[in-house]
N, C-alpha and C positions, 0 to 999 in steps of 0.2 A: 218764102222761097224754099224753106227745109221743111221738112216732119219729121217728128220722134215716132221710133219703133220700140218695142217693149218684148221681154217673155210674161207670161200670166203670175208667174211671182216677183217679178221689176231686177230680179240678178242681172239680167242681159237687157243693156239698155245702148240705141243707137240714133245715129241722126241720117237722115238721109237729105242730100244736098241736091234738091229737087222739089219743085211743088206736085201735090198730090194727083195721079192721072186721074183723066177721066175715061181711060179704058184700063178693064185688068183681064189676068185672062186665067179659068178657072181649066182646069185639066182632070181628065176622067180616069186617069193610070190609078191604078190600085193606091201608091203611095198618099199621091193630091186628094183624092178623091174620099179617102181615110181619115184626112187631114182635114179637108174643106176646106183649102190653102184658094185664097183669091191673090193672085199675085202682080205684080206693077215689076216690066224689066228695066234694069237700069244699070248705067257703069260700075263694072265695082268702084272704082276710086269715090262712087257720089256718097258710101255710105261710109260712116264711120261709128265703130262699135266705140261709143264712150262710156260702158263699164260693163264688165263679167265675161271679159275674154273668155279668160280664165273659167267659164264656165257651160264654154261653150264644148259640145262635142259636134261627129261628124257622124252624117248616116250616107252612106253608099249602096246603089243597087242593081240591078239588068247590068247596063253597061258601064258602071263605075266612074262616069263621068260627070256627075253634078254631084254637090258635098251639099250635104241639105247639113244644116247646122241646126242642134236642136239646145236648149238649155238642159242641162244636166240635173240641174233641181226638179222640175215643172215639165219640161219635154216639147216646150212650147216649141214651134220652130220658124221665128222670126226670120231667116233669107237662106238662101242657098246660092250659089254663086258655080262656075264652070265656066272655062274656055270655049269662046266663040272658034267659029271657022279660020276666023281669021288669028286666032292666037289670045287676042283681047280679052280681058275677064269682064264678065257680065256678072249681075246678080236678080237674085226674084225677090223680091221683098213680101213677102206676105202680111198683105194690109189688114186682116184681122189683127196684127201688132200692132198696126198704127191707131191708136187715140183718137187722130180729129178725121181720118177717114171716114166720111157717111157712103158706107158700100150700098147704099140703096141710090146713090145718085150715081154710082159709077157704073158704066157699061160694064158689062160680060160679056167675054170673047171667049168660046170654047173650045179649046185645043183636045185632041183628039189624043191623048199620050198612050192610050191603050194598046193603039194599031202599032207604035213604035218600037 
């Protein structure tokens, strides 16, 4: 019912308290798109970073309101998180972090983040 998420050198390691979707959703804005971020939305409270806080940093951009969090080592950028409408934090997990994801079996939904 969880998956582990990673950065590409293991500093930043996380659990997400959720089984893995079978939809994610791949975004065309310069940042995603640079990235090749295939992302899974989810509560923030589902994830929890259990090791390399401390090593995480924050990347802000356009509109300053998603904290895309990247490892400081590696630059990997396991989730980013931001205030819903309704105030509630959400998070993106970026399933290239995750290990037992087979992104070949999970749908792509493609969000338009360009036009935004």
């Amino acid at each position: 019912m969880s998956y582990a998420i990673q950065c590409h050198c293991g500093a930043v390691k996380g659990e997400v308290d959720t089984d893995l979707p079978a939809e994610a959703v791949t975004c065309n804005c310069s940042h995603c798109s640079a990235k090749g971020l295939v992302l899974a939305a989810i509560k923030r409270d589902q994830l929890t970073i259990t090791s390399g806080a401390e090593a995480l940093r924050t990347y802000r951009f356009n509109r300053h309101v998603i904290d895309h969090h990247f490892c400081a080592e590696c630059g990997t950028q396991p989730f980013s998180e931001a205030a819903q409408d309704d105030g509630k934090r959400m998070a993106m997990v970026n399933l290239r972090c995750a290990p037992a994801a087979d992104l070949d079996a999970i749908r792509k939904i493609e969000f338009d983040g360009a036009s935004v």
